[in-house]
Residue frames as a rotation matrix with the C-alpha (Angstrom) as fourth column:
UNK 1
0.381 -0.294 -0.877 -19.37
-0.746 0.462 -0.479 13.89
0.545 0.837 -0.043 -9.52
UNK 2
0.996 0.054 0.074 -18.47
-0.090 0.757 0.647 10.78
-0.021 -0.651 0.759 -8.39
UNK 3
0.180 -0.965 0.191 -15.26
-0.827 -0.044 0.561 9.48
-0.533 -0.259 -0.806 -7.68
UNK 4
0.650 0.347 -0.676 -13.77
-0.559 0.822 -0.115 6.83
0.516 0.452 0.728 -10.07
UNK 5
0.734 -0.242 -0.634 -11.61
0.275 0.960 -0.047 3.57
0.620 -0.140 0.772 -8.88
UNK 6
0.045 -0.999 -0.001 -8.22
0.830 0.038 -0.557 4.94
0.557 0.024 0.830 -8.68
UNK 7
-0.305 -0.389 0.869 -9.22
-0.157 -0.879 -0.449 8.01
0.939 -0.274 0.207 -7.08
UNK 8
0.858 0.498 0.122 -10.86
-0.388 0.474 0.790 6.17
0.336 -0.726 0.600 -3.92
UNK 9
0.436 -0.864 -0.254 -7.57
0.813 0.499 -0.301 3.53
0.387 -0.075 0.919 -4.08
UNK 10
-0.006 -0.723 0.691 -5.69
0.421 -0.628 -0.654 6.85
0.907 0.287 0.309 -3.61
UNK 11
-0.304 -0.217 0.928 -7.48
-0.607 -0.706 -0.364 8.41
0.734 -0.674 0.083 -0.62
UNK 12
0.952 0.273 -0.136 -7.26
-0.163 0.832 0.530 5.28
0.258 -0.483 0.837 1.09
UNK 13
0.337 -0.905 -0.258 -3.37
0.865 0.406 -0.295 4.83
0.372 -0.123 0.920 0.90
UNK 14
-0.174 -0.821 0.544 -2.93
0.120 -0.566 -0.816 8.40
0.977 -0.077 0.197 1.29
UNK 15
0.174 -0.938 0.301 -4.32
-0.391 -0.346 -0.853 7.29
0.904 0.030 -0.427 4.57
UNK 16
0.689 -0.490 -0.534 -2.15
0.570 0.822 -0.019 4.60
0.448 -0.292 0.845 5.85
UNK 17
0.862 -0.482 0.159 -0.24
-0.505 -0.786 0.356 6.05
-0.047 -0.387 -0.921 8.52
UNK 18
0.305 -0.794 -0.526 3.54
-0.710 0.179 -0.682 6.40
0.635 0.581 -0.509 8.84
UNK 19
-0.895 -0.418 0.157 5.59
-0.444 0.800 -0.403 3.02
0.042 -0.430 -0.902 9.92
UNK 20
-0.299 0.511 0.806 2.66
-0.271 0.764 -0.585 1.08
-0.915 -0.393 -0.089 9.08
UNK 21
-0.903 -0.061 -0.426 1.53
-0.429 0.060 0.901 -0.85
-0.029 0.996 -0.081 5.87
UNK 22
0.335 0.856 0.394 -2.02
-0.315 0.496 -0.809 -2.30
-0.888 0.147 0.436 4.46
UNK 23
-0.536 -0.434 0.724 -2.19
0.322 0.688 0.650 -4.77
-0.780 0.582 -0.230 2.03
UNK 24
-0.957 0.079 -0.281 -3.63
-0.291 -0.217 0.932 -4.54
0.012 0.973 0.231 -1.64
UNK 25
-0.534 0.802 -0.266 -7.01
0.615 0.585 0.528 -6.50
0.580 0.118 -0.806 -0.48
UNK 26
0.054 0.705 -0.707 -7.77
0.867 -0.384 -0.317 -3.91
-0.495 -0.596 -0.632 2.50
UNK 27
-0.774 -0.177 -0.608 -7.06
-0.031 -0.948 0.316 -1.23
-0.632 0.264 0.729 0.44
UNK 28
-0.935 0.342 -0.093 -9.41
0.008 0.281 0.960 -2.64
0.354 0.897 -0.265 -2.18
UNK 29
-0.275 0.887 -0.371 -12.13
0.910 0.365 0.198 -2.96
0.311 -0.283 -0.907 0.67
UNK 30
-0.297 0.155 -0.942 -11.32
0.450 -0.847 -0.282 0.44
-0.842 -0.508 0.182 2.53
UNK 31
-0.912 -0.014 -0.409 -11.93
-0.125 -0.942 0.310 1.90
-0.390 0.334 0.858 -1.04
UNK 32
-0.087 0.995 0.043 -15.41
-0.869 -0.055 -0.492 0.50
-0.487 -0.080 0.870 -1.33
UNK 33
0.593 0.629 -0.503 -14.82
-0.758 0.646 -0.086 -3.15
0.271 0.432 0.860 -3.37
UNK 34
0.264 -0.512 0.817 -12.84
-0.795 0.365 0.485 -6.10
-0.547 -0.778 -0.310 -1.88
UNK 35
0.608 -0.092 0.788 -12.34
0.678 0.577 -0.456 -7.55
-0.413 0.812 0.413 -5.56
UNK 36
0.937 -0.271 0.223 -10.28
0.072 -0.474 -0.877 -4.82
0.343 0.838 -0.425 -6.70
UNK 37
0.543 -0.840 0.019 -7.01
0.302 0.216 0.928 -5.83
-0.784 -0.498 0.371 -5.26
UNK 38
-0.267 -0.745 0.612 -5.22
0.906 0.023 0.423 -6.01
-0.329 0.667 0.668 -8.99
UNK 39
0.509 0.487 0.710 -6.96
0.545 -0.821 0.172 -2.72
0.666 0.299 -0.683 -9.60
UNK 40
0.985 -0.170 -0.023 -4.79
-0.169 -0.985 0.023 -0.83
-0.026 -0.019 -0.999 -7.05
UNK 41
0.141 -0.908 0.395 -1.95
0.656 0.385 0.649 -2.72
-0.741 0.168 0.650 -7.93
UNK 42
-0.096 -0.188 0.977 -2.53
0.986 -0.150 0.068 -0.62
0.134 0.971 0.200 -11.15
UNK 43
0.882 0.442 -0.165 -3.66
0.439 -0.641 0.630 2.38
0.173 -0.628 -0.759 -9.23
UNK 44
0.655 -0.731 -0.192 -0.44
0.179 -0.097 0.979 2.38
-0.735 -0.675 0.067 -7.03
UNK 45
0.027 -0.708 0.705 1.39
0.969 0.191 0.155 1.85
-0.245 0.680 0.692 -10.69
UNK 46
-0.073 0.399 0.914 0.03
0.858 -0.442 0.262 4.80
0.509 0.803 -0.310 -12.13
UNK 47
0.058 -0.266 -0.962 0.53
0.713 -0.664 0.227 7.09
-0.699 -0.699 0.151 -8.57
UNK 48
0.364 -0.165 0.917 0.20
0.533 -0.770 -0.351 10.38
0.764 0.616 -0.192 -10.44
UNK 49
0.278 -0.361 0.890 1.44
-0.587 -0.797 -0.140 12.09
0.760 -0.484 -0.433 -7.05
UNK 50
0.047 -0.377 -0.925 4.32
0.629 0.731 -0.265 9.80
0.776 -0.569 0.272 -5.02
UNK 51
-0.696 -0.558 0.452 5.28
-0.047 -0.593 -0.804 12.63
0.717 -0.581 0.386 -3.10
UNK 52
-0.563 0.694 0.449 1.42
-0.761 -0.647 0.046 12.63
0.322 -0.316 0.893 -1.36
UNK 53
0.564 0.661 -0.495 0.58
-0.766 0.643 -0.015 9.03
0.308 0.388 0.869 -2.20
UNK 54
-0.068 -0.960 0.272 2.37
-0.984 0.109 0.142 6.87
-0.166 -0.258 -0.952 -0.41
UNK 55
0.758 0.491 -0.429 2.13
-0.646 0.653 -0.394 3.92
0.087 0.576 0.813 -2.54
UNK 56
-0.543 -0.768 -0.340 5.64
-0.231 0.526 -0.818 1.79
0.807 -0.366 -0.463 -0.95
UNK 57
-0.689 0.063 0.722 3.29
-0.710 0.140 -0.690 1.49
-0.144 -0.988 -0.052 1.92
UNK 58
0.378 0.796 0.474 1.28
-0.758 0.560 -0.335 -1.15
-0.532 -0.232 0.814 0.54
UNK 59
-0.647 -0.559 0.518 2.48
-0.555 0.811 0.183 -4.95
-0.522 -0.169 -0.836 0.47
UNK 60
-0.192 0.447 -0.874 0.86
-0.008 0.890 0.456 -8.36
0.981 0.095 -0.167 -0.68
UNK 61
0.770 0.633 0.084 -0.78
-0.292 0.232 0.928 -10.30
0.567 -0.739 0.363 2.39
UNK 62
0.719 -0.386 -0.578 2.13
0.694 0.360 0.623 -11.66
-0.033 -0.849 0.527 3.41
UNK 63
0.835 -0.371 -0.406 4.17
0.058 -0.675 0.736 -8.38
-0.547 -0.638 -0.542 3.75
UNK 64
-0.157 -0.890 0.428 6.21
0.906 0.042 0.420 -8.88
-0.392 0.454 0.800 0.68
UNK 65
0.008 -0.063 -0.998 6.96
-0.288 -0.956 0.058 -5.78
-0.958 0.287 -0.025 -1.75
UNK 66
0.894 0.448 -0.009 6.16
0.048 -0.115 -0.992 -5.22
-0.446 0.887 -0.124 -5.11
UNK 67
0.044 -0.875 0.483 9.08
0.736 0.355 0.577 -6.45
-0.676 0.330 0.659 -7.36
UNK 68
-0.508 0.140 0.850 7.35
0.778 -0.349 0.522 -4.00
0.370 0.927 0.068 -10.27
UNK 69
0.216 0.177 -0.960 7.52
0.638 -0.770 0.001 -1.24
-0.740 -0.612 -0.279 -7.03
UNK 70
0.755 0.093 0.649 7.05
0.598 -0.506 -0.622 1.95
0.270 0.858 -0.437 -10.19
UNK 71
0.828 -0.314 0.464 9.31
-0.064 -0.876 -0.478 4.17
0.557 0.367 -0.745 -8.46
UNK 72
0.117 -0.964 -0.240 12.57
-0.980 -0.072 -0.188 2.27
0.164 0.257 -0.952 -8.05
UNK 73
-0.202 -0.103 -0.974 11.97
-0.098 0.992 -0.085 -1.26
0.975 0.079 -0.210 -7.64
UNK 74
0.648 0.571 -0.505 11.07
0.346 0.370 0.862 -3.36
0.679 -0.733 0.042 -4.86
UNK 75
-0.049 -0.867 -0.495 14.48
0.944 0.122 -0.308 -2.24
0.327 -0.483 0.812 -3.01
UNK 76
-0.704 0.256 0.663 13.15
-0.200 -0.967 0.161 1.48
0.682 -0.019 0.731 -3.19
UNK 77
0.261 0.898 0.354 10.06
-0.589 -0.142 0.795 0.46
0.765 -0.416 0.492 -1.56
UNK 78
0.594 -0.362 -0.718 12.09
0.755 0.559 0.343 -1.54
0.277 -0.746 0.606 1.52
UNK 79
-0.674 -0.684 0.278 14.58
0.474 -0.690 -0.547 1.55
0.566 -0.237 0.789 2.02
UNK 80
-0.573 0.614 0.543 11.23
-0.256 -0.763 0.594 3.67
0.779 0.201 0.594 2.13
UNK 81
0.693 0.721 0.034 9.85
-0.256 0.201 0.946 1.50
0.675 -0.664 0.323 4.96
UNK 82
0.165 -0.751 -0.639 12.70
0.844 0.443 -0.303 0.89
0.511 -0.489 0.707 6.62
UNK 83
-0.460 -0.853 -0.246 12.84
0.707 -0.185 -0.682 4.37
0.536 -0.488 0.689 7.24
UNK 84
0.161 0.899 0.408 9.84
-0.478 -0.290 0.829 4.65
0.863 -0.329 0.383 8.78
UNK 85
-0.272 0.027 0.962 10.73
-0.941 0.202 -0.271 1.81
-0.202 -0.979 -0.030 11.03
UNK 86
0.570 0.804 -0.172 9.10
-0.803 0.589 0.093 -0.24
0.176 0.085 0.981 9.32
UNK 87
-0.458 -0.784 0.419 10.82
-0.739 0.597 0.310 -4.22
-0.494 -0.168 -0.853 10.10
UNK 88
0.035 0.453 -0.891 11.10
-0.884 0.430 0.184 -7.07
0.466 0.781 0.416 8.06
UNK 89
-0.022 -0.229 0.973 11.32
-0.281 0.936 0.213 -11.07
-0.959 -0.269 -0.085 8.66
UNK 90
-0.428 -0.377 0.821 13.58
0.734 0.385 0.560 -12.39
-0.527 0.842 0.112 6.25
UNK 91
-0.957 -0.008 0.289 12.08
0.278 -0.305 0.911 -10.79
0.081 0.952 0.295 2.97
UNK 92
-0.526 0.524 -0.670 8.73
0.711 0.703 -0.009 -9.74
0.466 -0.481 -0.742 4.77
UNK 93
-0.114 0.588 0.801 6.82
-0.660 -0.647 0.382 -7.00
0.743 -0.485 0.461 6.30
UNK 94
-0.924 0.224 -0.311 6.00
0.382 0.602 -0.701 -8.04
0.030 -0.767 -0.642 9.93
UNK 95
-0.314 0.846 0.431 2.36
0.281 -0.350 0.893 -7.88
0.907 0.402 -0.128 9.29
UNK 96
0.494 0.835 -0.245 1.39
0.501 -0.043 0.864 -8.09
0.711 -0.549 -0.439 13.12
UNK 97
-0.254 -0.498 -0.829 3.62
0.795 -0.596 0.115 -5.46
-0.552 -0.630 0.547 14.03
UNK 98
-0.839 -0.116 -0.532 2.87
-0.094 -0.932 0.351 -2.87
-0.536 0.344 0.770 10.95
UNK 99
-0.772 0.475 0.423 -0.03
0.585 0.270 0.765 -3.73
0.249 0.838 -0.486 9.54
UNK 100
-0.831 0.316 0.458 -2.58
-0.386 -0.920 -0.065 -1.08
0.401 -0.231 0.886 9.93
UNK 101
-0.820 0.537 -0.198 -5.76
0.520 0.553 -0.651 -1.68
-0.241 -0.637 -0.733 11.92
UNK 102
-0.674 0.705 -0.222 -8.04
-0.699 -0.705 -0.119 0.46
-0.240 0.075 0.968 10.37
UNK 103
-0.655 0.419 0.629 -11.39
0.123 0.880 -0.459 -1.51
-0.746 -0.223 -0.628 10.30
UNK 104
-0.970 0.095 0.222 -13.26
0.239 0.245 0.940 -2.18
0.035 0.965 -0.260 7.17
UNK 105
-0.208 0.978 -0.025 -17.12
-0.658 -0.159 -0.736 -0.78
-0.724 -0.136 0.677 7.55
C-alpha cells in the first residue's frame, strides 16, 4: 500500500536530527513533492504522534516559527529548540548554523 502525503511529511521530520531544523519546502521535497510546503504545514498541524514527530523542528525559510505552532504556540516551539541548542537571531532560527543538510535526491 502506498504511503499517502502526511505519512511521507512525517517520516521525513521524524528524521531531522536533534539541535537542527529543516524548513517546510525541504521537507516537502525530502517527502517526494517540492509544492507541498502548505501541505505539511497541515501535516505538522495534525501530528497525530508529538512525542515521535518532532514537528517544532520545522521553521519557514527564514528560521521563523509557526505562530499557529498546534502544541502550544510559537513560544512552545522556541523553548523546544532552545533546548536542543538550537539559537536564534533576533526572532530567527540561525539557518546556517541549524539548518539540516540532508540533500534532496
Amino acid at each position: 500500500m502506498e504511503q499517502s502525503a502526511f505519512e511521507k511529511i512525517y517520516e521525513v521530520v521524524k528524521q531531522i536530527p536533534y539541535g537542527q531544523v529543516a524548513t517546510y519546502g525541504q521537507v516537502a521535497a525530502l517527502a517526494g513533492n517540492k509544492r507541498w510546503a502548505r501541505v505539511v504545514g497541515y501535516a505538522l498541524h495534525a501530528n497525530p504522534d508529538p512525542d515521535h514527530i518532532p514537528c517544532y523542528r520545522v521553521v519557514n525559510r527564514e528560521g521563523r516559527v509557526s505562530d499557529a505552532f498546534a502544541f502550544g504556540g510559537g513560544n512552545r516551539q522556541v523553548e523546544l529548540l532552545k533546548a536542543e541548542g538550537v539559537e536564534f537571531v533576533g526572532d530567527c532560527v540561525d539557518m546556517e548554523q541549524y539548518q539540516w543538510e540532508r540533500p534532496v535526491y
